[in-house]
matplotlib code that plots the C-alpha trace (Angstrom):
import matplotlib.pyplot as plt

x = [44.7, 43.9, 40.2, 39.7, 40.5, 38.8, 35.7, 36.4, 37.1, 33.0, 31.7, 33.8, 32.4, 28.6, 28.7, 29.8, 27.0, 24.7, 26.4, 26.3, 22.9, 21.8, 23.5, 22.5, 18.8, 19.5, 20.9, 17.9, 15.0, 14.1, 13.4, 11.6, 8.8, 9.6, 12.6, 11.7, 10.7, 13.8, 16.3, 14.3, 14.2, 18.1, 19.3, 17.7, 19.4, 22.5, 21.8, 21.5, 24.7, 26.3, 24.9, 25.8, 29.5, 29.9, 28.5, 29.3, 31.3, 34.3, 34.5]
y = [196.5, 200.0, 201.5, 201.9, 198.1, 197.1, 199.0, 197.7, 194.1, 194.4, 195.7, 193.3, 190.3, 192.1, 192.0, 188.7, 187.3, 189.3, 188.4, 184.5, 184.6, 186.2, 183.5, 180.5, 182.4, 182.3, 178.7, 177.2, 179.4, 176.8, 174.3, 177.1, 177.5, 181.5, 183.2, 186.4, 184.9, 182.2, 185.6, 187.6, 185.1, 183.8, 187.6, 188.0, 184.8, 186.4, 189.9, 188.5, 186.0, 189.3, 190.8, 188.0, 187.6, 191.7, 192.3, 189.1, 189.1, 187.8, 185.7]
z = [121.4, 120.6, 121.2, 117.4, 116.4, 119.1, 117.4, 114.0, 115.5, 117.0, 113.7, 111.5, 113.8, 114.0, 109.9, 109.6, 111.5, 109.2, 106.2, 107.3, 108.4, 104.7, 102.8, 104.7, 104.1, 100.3, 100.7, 102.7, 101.0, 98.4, 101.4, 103.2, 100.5, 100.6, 99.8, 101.1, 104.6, 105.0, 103.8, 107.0, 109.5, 108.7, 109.0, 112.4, 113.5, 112.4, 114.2, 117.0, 116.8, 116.3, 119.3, 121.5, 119.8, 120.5, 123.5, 125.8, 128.8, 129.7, 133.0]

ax = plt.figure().add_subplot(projection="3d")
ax.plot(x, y, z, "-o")
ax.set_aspect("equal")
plt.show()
């Protein structure tokens, strides 16, 4: 695997996780109480599943 898709492959999986996190924010907001607060919280979650998905270490 090349240097660039290895790049790409980080910052496809990083936005994923964001992406996810915003939806399932959308999706649970309603149950929340606030929309704004569920859609804040559920991103974080995904930035740092992202984080820990990119920068992990193989054993």
């Amino acid at each position: 695997m090349s240097k660039k898709s290895k790049k790409q492959a980080k910052r496809g999986t990083f936005a994923l996780c964001i992406t996810a996190g915003l939806v399932v924010g959308v999706g649970l907001g309603p149950f929340v109480g606030n929309m704004l607060l569920s859609v804040v919280i559920f991103g974080l979650l995904g930035i740092g599943a992202g984080w820990v998905f990119t920068h992990r270490t193989r054993s």
